[in-house]
N, C-alpha and C positions, 0 to 999 in steps of 0.2 A: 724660927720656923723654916725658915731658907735654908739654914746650912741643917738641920734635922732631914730635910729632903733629899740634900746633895750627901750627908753619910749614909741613908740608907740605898739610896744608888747606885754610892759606891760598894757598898757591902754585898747589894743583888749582882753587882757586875763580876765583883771577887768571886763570890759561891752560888754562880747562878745555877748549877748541879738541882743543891739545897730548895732552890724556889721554885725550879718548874716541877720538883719530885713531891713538893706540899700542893699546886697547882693540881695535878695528877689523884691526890690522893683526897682534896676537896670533889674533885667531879666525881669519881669513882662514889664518894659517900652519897651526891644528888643520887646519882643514878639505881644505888640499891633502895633510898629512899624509895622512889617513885616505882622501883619493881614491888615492894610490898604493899605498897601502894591499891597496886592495880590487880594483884592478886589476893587481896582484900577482899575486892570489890565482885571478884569474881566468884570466888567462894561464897559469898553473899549468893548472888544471883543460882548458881547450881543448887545452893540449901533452900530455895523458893522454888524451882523450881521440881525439888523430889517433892516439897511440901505440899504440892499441889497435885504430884500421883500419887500417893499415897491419900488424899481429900477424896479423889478421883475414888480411889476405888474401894475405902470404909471398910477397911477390916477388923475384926474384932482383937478384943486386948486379951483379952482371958478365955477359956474352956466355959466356966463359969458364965459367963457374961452369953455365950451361945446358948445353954440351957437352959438358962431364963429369961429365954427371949429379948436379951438386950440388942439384938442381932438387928431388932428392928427399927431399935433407936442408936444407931454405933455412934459408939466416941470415936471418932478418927483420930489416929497419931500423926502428930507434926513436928517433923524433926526440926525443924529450925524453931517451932517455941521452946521445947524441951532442949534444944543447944545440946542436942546429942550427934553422933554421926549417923546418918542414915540406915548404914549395916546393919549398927547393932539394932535396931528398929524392924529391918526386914526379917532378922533372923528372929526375933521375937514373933513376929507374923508367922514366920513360918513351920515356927512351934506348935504355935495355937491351930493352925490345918493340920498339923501331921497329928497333934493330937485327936482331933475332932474325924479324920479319915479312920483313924484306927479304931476310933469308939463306936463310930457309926458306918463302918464298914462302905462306905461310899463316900467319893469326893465331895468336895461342898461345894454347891453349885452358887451362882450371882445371887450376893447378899440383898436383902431390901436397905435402903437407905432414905431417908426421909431431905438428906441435903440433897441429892441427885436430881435430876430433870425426869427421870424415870424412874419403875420399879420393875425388877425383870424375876424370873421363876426363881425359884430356889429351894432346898430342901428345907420344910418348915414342919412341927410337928401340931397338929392338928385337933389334940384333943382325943377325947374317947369314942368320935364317930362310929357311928356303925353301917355305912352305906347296905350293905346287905337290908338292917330295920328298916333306912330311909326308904329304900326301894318299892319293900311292904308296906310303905304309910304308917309305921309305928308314931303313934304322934308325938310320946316325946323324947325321940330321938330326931324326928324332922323339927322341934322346937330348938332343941339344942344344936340343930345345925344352923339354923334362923338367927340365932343368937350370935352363933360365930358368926357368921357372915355380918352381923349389926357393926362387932367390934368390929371388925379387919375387913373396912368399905373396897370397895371396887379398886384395883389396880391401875395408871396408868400405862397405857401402852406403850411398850420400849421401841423406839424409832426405826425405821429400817437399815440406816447407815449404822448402827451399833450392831444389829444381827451380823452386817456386814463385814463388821471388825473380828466381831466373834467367830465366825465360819473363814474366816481365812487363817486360823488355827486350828484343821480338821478335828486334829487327835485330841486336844484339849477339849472341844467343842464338846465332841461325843461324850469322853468321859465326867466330863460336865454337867449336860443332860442325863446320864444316865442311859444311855440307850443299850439293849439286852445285845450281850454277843455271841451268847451261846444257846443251845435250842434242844429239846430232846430228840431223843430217835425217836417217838410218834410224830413230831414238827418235822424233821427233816423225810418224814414218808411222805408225807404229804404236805412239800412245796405250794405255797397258795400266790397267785399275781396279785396285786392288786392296784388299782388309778384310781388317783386323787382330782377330783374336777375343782378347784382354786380359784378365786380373784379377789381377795382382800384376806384381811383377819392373816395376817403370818404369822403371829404367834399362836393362835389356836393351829392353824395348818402345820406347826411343826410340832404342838402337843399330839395331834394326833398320828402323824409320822412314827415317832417315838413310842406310841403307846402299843404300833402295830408293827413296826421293822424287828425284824429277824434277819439274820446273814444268809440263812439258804434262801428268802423269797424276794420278790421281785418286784420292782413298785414304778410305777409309768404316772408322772405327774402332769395334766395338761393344764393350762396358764390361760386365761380367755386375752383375748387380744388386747379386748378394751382396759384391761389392767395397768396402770401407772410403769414405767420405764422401768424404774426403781424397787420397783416387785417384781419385776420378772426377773431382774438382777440377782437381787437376795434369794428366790428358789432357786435360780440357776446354783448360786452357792451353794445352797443349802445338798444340790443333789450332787453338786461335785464332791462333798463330803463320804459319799457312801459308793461303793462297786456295785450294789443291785438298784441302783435309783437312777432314773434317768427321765428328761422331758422329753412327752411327747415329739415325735418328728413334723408332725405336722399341728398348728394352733387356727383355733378358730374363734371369731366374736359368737358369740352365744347372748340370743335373742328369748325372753322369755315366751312360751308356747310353740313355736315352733322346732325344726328337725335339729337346728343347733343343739338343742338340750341335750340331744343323743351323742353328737360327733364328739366331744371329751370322749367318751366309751369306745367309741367306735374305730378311731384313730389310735387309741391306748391299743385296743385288741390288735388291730396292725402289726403294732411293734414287736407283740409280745407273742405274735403267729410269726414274722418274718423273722427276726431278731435275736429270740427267746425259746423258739418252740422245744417244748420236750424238759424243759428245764422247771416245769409246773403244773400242777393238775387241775385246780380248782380258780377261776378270778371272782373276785369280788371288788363292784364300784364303788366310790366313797365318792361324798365330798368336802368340802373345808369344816364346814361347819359341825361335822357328825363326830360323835365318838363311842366307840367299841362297848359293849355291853360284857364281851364275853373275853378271853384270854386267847393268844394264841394257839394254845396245848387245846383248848376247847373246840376253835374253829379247827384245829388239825383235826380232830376226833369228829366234830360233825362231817367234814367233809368225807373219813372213812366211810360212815355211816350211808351218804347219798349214794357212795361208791362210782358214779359215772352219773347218777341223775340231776337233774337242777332243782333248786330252788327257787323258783319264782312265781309271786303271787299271777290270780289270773281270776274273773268275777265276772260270769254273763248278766247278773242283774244289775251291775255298776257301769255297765258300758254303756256312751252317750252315743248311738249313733249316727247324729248330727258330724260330729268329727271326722268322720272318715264317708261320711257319701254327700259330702259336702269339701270345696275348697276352701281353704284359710290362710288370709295373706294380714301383715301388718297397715297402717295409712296409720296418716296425722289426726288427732283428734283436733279438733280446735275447743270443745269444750273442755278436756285435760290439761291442752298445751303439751300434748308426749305422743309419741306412736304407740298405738295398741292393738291389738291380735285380734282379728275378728272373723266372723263367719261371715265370706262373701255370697251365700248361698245358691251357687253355680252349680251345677251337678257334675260328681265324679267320676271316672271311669273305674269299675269295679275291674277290685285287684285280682282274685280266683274267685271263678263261679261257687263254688263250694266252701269259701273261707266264712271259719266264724269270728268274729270280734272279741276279745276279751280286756278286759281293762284291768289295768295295777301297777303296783310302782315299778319304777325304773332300775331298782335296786335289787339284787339278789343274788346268788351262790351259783357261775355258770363253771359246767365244766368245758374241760380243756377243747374238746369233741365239738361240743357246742357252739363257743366263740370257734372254732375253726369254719365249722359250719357258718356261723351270719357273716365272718367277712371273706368267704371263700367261694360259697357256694351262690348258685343261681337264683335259688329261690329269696337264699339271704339279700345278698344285694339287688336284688328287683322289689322286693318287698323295703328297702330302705329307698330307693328312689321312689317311689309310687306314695313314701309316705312322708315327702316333703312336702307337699300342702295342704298335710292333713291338720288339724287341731287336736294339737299337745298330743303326739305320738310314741314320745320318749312316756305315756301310759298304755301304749298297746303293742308297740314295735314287738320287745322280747316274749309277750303277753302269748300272741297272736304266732310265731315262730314253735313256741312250747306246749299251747295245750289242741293244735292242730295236729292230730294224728297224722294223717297224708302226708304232712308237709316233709314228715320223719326228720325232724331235729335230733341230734342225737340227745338222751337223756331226758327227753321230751316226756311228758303227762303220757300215761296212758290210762288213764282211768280206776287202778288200782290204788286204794288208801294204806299205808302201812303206820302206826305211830312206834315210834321207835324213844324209849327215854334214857337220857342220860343221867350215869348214876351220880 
């Protein structure tokens, strides 16, 4: 064993060239071991990691599979069960939309998916409703909408940090949504304003956005104070998306019954006098919760029709006199446990000798003349100060402005009835 030692000794010291070039050529082998190794392991983790955007966002497999509603139950692809590469996978995805945008001549918008945390809008075909019948009380045609709604229960509400992902890709956003970008010439004669009074419900507030944005008109959205951080956020998004959308300049807490209810309107008209002027004929107020009865093309043609006059309701035998010759201020209830709007019954100083009362909603068709008129003129704004501690004003404010002859509103009531139908 001893001298096997000392000939190999000798033989390393003869051709040590020969030993340290094997010595070399063993490290070299560890070391590509341990490179594939680890790039193994890493390919591993990347094919998890697509498999879990691709989970994320449940796209369909087939054409097929969207037409019959599998849309709502998606099989999501997983490239790393399938041990395929991911490409080939997106490029299949991306078949199935180019297919589906061509057939249906609009992009597809956010899939329903039943893995997800949420369910967000999407283009979904609906059966043979006939909302027109609904409207009329056809019974069964409101059965079969009954029906549908039994199958396909209530949607959960998609989170505000997802709007928020989604609106920080404008251009996708919109064509997403679907939102109209083009307008007839009877729409672009007549430009309409419109403010959105908002604090909760974003996704209904951006249904109805969508159902009323046009690229010529003009839309002032006010946010009430008391609204969560995180919704102010998401509309601010939402308006950074569009060149005619913009929030109010100035925000106010809005308190139910008193003047608050008015200032979303009043603060919108501001902007859209200072800011806007000339660029619209007709405003009309909204709020979150509303949605449009009529078409754009419709409202453009009703407002030809007023030509400079208003629409707005106005009822001497509805009006509560107590409200206005009377002060009205909030306090704590202790039986409620809430502040509530009450009649202190103080007596008021009368606003014009001569003024009559009228009562009706807050909502209506003013023209351009008009809002110039309440937030311009004298009688406007003294008549909004004098009716800050009235009870629930925002029913008489523009009431009381329109069917006061004297006061000379522009487009004001004068006592002449015309019906006018559309065909």
């Amino acid at each position: 064993m001893h001298q096997l030692r000392r000939n190999v000794f000798i033989y390393l010291r003869r051709h040590y060239k020969y030993g340290i070039l094997l010595l070399v050529n063993i490290s070299l082998l560890l070391f590509n071991i341990w490179i594939l190794t680890n790039t193994s392991s890493v390919k591993s983790s990347n094919t998890k990691k697509l498999s879990l955007e691709v989970i994320e966002h449940e796209y369909y497999k087939t054409l097929d599979d969207y037409e019959k509603g599998v849309h709502l139950r998606p099989q999501p692809i997983y490239a790393e069960e399938k041990n395929e590469p991911f490409e080939k996978d997106k490029t299949r995805i991306d078949e199935v939309y180019t297919q589906a945008q061509h057939k249906y001549k609009v992009p597809l918008k956010y899939d329903y998916s039943e893995r997800s945390s949420y369910i967000v809008p999407s283009i979904e075909h609906q059966g043979t409703i006939k909302c027109s019948r609904v409207m009329k009380n056809d019974e069964q045609e409101i059965n079969k909408a009954e029906s549908l709604h039994i199958e396909r229960p209530g949607k959960i509400p998609v989170p505000l940090e997802t709007y928020q992902w989604w609106l920080s890709r404008c251009k996708d956003f919109r064509r997403a949504r679907g939102y109209v970008e083009v307008a007839t010439e009877q729409e672009e004669k007549w430009p309409l304003a419109f403010s959105l009074s908002i604090y909760r419900d974003f996704e209904q507030a951006e249904r109805l956005l969508r159902a009323i944005w046009r690229p010529h008109n003009i839309y002032c959205i006010h946010i009430d104070v008391k609204s969560p951080l995180i919704f102010h956020r998401t509309v601010r998004a939402l308006a950074k998306c569009f060149d005619n959308v913009f929030i109010a300049s100035h925000l106010d807490k809005i308190k139910w019954g008193d003047v608050s209810v008015l200032l979303p309107d009043i603060n919108c008209m501001r902007d859209l006098i200072r800011y806007y002027r000339g660029r619209w004929k007709y405003f009309i107020n909204l709020t979150g919760q509303e949605f449009p009865l009529r078409t754009n093309y419709e409202l453009a043609r009703i407002a030809e029709i007023f030509n400079g006059s208003n629409d707005i309701a106005g009822s001497l035998s509805r009006m509560e006199m107590d409200r206005v010759i009377h002060k009205w201020g909030h306090r704590w209830s202790i039986t409620y446990q809430q502040m509530i709007f009450y009649d202190t019954f103080e007596q008021k100083t009368q606003f014009y000798e001569n003024v009559t009362f009228y009562k009706g909603e807050m909502h209506g068709l003013f023209s351009h003349n008009f809002v110039k008129y309440v937030v311009e003129s004298k009688i406007g704004i003294d008549y909004l100060n004098w009716c800050k501690d009235t009870g629930h004003p925002s029913e008489h404010y523009y009431n009381v402005l329109n069917y006061n002859k004297y006061l000379n509103a522009p487009g004001g009531y004068y006592g002449m009835l015309t019906i006018v139908c559309l065909s």
